[in-house]
Each structure stands twice: as structure tokens, then as C-alpha cells.
Residue frames as qw, qx, qy, qz and C-alpha x, y, z in Angstrom:
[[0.214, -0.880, 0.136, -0.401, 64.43, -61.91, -38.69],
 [0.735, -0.614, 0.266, 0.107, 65.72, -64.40, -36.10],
 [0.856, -0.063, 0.202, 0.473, 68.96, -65.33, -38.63],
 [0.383, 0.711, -0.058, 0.587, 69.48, -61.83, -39.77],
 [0.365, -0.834, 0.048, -0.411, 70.35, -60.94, -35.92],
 [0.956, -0.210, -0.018, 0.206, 72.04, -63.98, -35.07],
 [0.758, 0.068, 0.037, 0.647, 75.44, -62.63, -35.77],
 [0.282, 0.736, 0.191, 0.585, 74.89, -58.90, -35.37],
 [0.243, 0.327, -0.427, 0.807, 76.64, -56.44, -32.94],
 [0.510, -0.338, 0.083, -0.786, 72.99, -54.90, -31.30],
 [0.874, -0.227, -0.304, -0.304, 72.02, -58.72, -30.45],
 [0.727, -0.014, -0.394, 0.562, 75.36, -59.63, -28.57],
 [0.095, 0.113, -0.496, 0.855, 74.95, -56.19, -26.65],
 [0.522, -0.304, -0.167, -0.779, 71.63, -56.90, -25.76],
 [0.861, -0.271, -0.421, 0.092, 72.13, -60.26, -24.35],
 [0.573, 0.127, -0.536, 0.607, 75.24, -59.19, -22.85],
 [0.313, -0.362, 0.088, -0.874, 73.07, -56.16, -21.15],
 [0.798, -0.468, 0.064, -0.374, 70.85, -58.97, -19.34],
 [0.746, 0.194, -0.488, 0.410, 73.99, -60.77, -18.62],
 [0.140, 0.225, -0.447, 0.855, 74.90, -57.95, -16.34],
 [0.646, -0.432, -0.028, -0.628, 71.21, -57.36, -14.98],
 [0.929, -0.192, -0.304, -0.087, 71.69, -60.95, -13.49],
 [0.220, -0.837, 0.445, -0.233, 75.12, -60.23, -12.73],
 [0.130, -0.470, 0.826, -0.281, 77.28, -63.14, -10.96],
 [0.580, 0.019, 0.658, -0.480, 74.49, -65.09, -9.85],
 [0.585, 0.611, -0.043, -0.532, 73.57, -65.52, -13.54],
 [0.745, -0.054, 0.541, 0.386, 74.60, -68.11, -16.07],
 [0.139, -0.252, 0.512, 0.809, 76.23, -66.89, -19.27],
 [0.309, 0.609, 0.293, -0.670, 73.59, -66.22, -22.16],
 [0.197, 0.640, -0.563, -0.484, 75.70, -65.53, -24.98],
 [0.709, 0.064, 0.701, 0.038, 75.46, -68.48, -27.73],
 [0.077, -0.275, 0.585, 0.759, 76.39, -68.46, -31.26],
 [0.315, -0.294, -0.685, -0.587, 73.29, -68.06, -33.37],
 [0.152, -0.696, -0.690, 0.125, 71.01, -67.18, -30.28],
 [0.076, -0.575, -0.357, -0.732, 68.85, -64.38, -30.80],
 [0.059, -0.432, -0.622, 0.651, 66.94, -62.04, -27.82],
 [0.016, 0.456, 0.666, 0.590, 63.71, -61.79, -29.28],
 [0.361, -0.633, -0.127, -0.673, 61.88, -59.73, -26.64],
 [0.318, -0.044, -0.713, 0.623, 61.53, -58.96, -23.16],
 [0.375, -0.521, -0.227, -0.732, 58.86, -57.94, -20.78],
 [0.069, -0.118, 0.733, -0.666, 57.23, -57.89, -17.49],
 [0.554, -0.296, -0.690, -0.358, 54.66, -60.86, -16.89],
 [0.372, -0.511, 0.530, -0.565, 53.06, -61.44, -13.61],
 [0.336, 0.097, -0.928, 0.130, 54.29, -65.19, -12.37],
 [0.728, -0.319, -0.032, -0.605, 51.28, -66.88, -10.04],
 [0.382, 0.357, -0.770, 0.366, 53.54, -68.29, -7.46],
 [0.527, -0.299, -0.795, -0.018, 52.51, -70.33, -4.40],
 [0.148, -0.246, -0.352, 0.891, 52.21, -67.39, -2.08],
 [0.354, 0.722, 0.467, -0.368, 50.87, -65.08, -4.33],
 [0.640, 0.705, 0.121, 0.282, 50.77, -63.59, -7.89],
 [0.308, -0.742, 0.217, 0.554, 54.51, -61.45, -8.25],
 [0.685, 0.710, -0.099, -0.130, 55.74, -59.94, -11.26],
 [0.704, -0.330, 0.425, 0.464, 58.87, -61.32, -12.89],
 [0.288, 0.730, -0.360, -0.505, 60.86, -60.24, -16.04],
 [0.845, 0.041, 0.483, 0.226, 61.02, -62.52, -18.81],
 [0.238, 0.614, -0.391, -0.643, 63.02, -62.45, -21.81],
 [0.884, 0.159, 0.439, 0.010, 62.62, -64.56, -24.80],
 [0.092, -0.544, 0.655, 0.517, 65.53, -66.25, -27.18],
 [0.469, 0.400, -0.469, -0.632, 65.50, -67.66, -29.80],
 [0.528, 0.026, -0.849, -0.014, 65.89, -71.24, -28.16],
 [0.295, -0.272, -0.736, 0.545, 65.32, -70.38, -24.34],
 [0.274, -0.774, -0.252, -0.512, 63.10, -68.66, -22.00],
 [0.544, 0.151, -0.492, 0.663, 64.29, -66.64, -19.21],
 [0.502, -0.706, -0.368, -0.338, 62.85, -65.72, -16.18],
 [0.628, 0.118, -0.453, 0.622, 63.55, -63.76, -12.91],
 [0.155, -0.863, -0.474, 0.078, 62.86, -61.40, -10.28],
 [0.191, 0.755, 0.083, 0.622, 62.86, -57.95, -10.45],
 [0.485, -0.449, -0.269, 0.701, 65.46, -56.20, -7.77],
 [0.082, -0.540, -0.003, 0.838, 65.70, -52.99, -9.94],
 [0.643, 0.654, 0.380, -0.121, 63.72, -52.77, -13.16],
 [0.558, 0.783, -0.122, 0.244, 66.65, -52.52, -16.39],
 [0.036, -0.766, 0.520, -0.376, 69.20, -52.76, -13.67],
 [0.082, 0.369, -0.910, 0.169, 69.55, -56.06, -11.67],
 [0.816, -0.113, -0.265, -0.501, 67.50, -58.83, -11.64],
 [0.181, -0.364, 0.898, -0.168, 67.90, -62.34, -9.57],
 [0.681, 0.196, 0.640, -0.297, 66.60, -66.00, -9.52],
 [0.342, 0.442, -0.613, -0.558, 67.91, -66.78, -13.35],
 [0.710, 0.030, 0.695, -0.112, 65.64, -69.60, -14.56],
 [0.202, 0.470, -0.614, -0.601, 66.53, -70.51, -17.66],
 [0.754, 0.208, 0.493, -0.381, 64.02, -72.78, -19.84],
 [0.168, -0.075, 0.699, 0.691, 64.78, -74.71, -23.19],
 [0.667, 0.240, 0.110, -0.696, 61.71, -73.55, -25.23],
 [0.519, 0.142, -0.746, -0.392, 61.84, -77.38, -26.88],
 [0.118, -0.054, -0.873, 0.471, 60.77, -78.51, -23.61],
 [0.211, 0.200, 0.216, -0.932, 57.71, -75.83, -23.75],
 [0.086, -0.559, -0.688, -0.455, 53.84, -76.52, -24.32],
 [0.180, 0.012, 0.049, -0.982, 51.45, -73.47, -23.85],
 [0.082, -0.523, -0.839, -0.127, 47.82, -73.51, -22.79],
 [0.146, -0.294, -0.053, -0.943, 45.91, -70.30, -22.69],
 [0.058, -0.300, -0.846, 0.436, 43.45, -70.32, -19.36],
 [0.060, -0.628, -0.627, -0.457, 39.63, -69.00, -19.55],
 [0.035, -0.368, 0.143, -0.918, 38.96, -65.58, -18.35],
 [0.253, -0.491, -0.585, 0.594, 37.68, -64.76, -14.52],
 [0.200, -0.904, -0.348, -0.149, 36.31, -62.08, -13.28],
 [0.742, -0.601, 0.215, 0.205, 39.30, -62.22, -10.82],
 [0.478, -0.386, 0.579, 0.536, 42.29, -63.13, -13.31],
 [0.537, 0.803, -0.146, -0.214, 42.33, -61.79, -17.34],
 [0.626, 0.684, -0.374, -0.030, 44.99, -62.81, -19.52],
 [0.528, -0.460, 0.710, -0.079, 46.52, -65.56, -18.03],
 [0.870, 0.201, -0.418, -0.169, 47.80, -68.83, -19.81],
 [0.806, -0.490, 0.332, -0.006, 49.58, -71.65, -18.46],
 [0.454, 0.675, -0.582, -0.009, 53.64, -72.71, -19.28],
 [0.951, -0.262, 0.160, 0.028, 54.08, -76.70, -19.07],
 [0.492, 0.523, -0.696, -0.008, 57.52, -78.19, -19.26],
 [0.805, -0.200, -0.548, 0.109, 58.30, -81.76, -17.62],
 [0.446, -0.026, -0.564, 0.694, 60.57, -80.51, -14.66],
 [0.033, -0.392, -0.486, 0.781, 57.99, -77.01, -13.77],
 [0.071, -0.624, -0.606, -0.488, 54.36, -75.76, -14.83],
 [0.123, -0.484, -0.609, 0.616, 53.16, -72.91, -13.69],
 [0.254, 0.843, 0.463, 0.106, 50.67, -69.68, -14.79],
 [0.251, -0.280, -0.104, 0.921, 51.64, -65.92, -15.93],
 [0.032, -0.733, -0.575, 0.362, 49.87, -63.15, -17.01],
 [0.264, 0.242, 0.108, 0.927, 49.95, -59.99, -19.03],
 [0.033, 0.323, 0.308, -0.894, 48.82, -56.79, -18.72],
 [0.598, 0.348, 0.129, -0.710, 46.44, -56.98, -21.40],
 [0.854, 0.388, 0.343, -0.049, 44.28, -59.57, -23.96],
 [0.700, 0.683, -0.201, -0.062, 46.98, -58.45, -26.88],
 [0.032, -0.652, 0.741, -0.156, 50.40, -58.70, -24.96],
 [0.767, -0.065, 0.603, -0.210, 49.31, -62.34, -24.13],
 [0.748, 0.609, 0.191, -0.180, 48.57, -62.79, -27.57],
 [0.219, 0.829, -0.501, 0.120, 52.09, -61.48, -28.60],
 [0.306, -0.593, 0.744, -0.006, 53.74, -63.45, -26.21],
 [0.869, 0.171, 0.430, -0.177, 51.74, -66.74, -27.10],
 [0.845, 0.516, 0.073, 0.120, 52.63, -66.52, -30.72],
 [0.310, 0.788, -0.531, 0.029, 56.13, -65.44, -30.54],
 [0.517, -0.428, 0.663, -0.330, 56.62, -68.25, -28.12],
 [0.823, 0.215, 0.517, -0.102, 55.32, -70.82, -30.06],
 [0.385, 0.779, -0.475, -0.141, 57.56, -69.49, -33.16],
 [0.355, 0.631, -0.676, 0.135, 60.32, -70.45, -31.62],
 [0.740, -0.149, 0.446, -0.481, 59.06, -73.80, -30.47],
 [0.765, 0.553, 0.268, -0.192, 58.33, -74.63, -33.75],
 [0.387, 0.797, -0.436, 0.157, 61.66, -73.31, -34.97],
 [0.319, -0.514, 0.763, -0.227, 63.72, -75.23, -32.19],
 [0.824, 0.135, 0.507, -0.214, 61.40, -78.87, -32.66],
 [0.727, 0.685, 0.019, 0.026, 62.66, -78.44, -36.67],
 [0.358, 0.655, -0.661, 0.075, 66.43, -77.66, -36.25],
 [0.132, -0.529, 0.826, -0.143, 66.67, -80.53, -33.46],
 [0.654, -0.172, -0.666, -0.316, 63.68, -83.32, -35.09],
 [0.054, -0.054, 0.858, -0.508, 62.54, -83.46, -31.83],
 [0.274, -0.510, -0.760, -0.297, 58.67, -84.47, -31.10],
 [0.253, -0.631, 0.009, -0.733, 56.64, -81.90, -29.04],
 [0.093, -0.231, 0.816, -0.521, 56.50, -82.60, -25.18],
 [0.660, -0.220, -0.561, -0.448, 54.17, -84.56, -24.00],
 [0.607, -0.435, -0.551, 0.372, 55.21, -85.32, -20.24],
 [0.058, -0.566, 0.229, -0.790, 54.80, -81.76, -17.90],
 [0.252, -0.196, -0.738, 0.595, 54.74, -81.30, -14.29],
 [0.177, -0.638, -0.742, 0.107, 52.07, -80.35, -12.33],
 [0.015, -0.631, 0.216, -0.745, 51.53, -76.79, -11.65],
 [0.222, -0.151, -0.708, 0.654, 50.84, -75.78, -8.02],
 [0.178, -0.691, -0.606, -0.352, 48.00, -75.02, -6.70],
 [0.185, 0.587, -0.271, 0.740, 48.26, -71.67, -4.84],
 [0.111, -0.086, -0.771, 0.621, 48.37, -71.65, -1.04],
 [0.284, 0.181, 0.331, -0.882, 44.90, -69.31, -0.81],
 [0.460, 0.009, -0.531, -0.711, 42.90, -71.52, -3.24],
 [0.675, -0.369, -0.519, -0.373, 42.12, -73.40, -0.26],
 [0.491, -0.614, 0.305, -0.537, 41.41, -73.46, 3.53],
 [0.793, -0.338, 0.416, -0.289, 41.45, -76.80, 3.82],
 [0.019, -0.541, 0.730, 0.416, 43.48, -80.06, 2.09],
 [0.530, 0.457, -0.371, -0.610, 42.62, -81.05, -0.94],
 [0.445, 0.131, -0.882, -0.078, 43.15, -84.92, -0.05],
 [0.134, -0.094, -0.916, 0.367, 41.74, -85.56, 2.99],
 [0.144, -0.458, -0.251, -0.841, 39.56, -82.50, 3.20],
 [0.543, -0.790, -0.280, -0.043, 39.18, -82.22, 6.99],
 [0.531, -0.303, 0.016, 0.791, 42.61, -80.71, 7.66],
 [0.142, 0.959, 0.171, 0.174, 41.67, -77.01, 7.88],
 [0.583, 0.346, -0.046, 0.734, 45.00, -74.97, 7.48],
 [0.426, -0.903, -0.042, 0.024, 46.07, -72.39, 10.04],
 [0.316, 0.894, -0.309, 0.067, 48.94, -70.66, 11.19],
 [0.566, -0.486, 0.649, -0.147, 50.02, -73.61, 12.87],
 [0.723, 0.186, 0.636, 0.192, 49.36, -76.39, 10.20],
 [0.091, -0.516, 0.495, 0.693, 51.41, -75.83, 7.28],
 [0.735, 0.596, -0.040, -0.321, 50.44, -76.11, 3.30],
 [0.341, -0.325, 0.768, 0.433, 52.46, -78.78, 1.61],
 [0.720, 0.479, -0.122, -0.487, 51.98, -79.64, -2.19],
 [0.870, 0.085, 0.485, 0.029, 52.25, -82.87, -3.79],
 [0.126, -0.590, 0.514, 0.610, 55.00, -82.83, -6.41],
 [0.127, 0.047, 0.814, 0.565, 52.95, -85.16, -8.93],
 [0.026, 0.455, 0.884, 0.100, 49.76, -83.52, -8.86],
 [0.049, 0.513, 0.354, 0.780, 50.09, -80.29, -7.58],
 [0.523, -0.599, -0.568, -0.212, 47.54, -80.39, -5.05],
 [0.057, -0.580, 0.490, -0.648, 47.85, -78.18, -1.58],
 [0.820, -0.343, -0.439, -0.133, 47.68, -80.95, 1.66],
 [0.574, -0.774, 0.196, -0.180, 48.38, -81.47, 4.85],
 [0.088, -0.580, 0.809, -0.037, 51.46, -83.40, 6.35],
 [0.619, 0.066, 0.693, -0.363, 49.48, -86.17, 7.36],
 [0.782, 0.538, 0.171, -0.264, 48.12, -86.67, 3.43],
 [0.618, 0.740, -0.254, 0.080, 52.01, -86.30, 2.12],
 [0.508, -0.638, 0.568, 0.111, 54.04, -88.05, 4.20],
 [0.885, -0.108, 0.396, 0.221, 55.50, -90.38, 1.58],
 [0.191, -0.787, 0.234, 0.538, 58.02, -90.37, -0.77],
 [0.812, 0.476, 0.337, -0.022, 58.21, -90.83, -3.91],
 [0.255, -0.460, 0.353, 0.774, 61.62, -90.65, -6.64],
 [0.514, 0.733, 0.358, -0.266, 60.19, -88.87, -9.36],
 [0.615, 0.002, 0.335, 0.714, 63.79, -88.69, -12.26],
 [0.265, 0.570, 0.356, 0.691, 62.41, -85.90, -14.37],
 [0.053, -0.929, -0.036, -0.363, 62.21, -83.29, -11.48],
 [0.243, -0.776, 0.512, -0.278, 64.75, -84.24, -8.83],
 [0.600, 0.230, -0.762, 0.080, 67.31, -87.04, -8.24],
 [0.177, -0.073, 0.736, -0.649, 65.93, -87.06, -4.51],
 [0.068, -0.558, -0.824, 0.069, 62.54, -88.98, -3.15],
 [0.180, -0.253, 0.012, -0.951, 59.78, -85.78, -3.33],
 [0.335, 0.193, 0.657, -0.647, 57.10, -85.27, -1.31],
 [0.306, -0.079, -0.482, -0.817, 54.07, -86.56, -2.70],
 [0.570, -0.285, 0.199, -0.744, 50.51, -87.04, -1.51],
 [0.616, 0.025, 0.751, -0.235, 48.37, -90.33, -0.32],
 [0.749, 0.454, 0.447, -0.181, 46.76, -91.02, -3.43],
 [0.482, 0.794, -0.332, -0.162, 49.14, -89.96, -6.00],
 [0.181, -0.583, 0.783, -0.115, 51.77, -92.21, -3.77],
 [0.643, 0.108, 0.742, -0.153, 49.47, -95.39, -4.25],
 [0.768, 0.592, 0.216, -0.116, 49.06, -95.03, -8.32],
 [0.289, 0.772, -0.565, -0.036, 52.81, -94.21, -8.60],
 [0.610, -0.231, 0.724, -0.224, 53.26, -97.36, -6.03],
 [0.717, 0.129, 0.617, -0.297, 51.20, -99.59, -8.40],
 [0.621, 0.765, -0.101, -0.140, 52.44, -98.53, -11.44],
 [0.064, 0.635, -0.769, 0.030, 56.25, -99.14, -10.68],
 [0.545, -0.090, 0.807, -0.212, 54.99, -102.76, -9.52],
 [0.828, 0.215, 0.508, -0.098, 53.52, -103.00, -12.44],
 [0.386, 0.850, -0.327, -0.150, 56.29, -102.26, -14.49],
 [0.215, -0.370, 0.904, -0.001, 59.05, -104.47, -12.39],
 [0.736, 0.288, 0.572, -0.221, 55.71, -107.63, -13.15],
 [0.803, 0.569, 0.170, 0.040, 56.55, -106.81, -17.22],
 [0.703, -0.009, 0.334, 0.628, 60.14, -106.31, -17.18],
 [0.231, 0.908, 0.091, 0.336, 59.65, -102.30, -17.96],
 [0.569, 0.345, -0.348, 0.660, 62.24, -100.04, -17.05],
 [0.376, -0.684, -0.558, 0.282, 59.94, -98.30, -14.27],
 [0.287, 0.765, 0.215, 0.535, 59.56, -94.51, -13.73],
 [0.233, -0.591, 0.543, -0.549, 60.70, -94.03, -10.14],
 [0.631, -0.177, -0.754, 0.047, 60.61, -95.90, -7.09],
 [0.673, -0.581, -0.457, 0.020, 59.01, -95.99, -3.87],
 [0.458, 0.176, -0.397, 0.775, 60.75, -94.11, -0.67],
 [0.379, -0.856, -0.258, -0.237, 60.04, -92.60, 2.46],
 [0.590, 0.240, -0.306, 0.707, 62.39, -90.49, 4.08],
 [0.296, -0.581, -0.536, 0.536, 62.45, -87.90, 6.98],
 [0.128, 0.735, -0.013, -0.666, 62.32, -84.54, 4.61],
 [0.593, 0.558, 0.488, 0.315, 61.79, -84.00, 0.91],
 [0.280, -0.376, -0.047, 0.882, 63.08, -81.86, -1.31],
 [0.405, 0.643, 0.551, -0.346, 61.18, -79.29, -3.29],
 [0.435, 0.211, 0.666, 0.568, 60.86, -78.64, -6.62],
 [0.012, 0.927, 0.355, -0.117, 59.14, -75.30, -5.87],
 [0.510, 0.312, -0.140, 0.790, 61.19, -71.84, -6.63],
 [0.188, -0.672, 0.070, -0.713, 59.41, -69.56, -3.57],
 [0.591, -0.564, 0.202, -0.540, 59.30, -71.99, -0.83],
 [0.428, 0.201, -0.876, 0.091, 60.97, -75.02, 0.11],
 [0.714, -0.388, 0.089, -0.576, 58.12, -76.75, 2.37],
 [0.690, 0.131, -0.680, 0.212, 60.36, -79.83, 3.38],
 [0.389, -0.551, 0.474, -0.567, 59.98, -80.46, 7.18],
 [0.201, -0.058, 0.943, -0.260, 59.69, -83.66, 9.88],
 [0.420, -0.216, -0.773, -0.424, 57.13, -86.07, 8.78],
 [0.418, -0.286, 0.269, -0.819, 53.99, -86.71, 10.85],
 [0.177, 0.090, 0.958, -0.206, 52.42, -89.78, 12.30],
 [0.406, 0.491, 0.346, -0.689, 49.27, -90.45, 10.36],
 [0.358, 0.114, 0.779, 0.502, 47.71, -91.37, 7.40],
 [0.533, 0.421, 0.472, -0.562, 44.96, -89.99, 5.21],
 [0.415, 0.281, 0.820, 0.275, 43.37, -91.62, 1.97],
 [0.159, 0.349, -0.151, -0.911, 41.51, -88.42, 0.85],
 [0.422, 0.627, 0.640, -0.139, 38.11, -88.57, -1.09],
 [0.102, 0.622, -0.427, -0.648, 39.35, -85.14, -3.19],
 [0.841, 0.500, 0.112, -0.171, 38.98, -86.23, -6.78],
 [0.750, -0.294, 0.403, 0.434, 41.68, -87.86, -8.19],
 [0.474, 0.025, 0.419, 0.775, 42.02, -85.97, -11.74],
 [0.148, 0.944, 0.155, -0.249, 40.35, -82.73, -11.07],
 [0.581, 0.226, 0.095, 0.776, 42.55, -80.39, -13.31],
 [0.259, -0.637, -0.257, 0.679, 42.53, -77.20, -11.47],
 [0.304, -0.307, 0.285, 0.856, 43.88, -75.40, -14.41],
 [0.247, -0.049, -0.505, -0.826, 41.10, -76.03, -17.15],
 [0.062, -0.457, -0.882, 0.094, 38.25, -77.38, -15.35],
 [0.293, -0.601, -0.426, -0.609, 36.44, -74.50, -14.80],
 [0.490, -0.718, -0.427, 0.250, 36.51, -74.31, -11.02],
 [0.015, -0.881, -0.010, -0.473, 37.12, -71.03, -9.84],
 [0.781, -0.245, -0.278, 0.502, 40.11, -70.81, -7.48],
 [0.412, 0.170, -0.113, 0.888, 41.66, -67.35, -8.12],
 [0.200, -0.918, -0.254, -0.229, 39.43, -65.23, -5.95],
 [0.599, -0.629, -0.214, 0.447, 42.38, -64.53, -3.94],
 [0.476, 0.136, 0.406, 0.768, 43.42, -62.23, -6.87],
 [0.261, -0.697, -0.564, -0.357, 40.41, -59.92, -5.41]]
């Protein structure tokens, strides 16, 4: 199906159709031998709160955006390479149904469908053309993904120190290698992480001491090291709803928080806020 379309009039005015939805702001689409295999409306589970976005899927990429008019103009083109993509389907709530998680190295985060089959649909068409992309380009599946976020409302208080209680005065900051929501005080350092931003990123106390000790012990064997060290007066973020970059704070905190809870599949229960 995807190479009988590849070259066919309907598939070049179909792309070009979300070409225009995006408008200006948009990057081109159009690619010899890519395909627009489906589109739909998922709901994205963004650090605020859940919002729906429109995705489409090609034959190589996955596209994502918000919805300004529905079939009429969309903004915020992210554009994914699906060889970059690993899927993980999340365990049903009370609170949150058909939800899976989408890793790539630079951004991880959760969506949703509207029901148990559309999930199902997307999953496997998604993983098609994974599977189809990994074969035309002999790559190996991913294996390095960023953290998701953990949504502002999954917790009152921060997740590293856990006596910073969050208010409308003390802000939520997340740790770019872990994920985690913390105070200022827990994330004041910096850290240069290559695979999500050529800048130092915020990242927490404890995530900053095992990235610390690892780069030291890389330079000790003559490795090529995976970032390096850095503290600076504002980070940037590697979020797409909020940029939480601001003056650092005097303070330290060392945090007691487990160090490799996985929010996503452990089993704790976070999304009540989806209630």
C-alpha cells in the first residue's frame, strides 16, 4: 500500500493539504516516496495539562501540532523521524484509558486515544513504519530516549528534596535527564546534555552528581564523555509548553526521592489530575 501511493496524485494533495493547515510557520512535507498514512486527533499529556493535538502519520515521520481550527490551520509543527521512535503502551487507570507512551532520544512524552481500538490502530501502524524505515536505512532500533515529564499536578511538593511544597509563588521546574518536577533550589545546576540541546540544561541535584561522575569517569579511561559539567545563570528548555528557565537560587538540596522510580511503568498512580 505504502509504494503504490508513493507516486500518486491523491498522496501529493494530501500532504500538500497539511502543508497549508500549517501554513508559513510549517516546514515543507512533500518528499519523493513519502506517503501520508493517516491522521487523527490524539490527546498530548503536556506539562500543564492533557490538550489535544493533531497528528499525522508518514510513511517515515510523525507529525504533530496544535489545533487552531480543526481541517483548517494548525500550529507548533513538530516533526519526528519515526527511526528515532520506540512505543510503550501504559496500564489502564481509572483516571486515564488508552494511553501509551512515545520515546525518542531528544523528547518522550504520553498521548491518548479516544478509545482501546484507535490506540491499537495507531500502535500498529506506527510500528509498521518503524520497521519499514529501520530496513531501508540498516539502522538498529533506539535505545537512548529522553525522559518524559512529569506533569506539573502529579505533585504538590518536589520530587528531590520533598519538603519544597509548590505554590503560586514557588515555581515547578523539571529536570531535563530524569524528568522529575523540583524546586529551584534541587535544579540549580547545569548540565550539557548533546542529544537534546547544544546549551547546559537544567538538571536536578542527584541526576547532576551521576552525570558529574560519569563524565569523570570517562575523561579517567580516555572515553569520549557524554556532556560536561556547567552552571550558568538560566537554562534552556527542552519542553514545547513552557520554557521554565529563570535566575538561579542560593541553596542546595540532595533529595531522598528515589533515584530510578519510573513514573511511567511503575505503577504509581499520578494521573488523578485527569479527574
Amino acid at each position: 500500500m505504502v509504494d503504490y501511493l508513493a507516486n500518486t496524485e491523491i498522496n501529493s494533495q494530501r500532504i500538500a493539504e497539511v502543508e497549508n493547515c500549517f501554513g508559513a510557520s510549517g516546514q515543507p512535507l512533500a518528499l519523493p516516496g513519502r506517503v501520508l498514512l493517516g491522521e487523527g486527533v490524539l490527546t498530548k499529556e503536556c506539562r500543564k495539562k492533557a490538550k489535544p493535538r493533531i497528528f499525522f502519520l508518514f510513511s517515515d515521520i510523525l507529525v504533530y501540532g496544535s489545533i487552531v481550527l480543526n481541517k483548517r490551520k494548525y500550529r507548533g509543527q513538530h516533526i519526528i523521524p519515526l527511526e528515532e521512535v520506540t512505543l510503550e503502551p501504559l496500564p489502564e487507570t481509572a483516571q486515564a484509558k488508552n494511553r501509551w507512551l512515545i520515546r525518542t532520544a531528544k523528547k518522550s512524552f504520553v498521548v491518548s486515544a479516544a478509545s482501546a481500538t484507535e490506540r491499537q490502530e495507531w500502535i500498529s501502524h506506527i510500528e509498521e513504519c518503524v520497521r519499514r524505515q529501520l530496513r531501508a536505512t540498516g539502522r538498529p532500533p533506539s535505545t537512548e530516549h529522553a525522559a518524559p515529564w512529569i506533569p506539573d499536578k502529579a505533585t504538590d511538593i518536589c520530587m528531590r528534596c520533598t519538603q519544597t511544597r509548590f505554590s503560586a509563588l514557588t515555581r515547578r521546574h523539571h529536570c531535563r535527564q530524569c524528568g522529575f518536577v523540583v524546586c529551584a533550589e534541587c535544579s540549580r545546576a547545569r548540565f550539557l546534555l548533546p542529544r537534546l540541546s547544544p546549551k547546559p540544561l537544567r538538571v536536578c541535584s542527584l541526576c547532576y552528581r551521576e552525570l558529574a561522575a560519569q563524565r569523570r569517569t570517562e575523561e579517567e579511561e580516555g572515553g569520549p564523555g557524554a556532556g560536561s559539567p556547567a552552571r550558568a545563570s538560566c537554562g534552556a528548555s527542552s519542553g514545547d509548553d513552557d520554557d521554565d528557565s529563570d535566575e538561579d537560587k542560593e541553596g542546595s538540596g540532595d533529595g531522598d526521592w528515589p533515584g530510578h522510580v519510573k513514573f511511567y511503568d511503575s505503577g504509581v498512580s499520578w494521573s488523578s489530575f485527569h479527574s
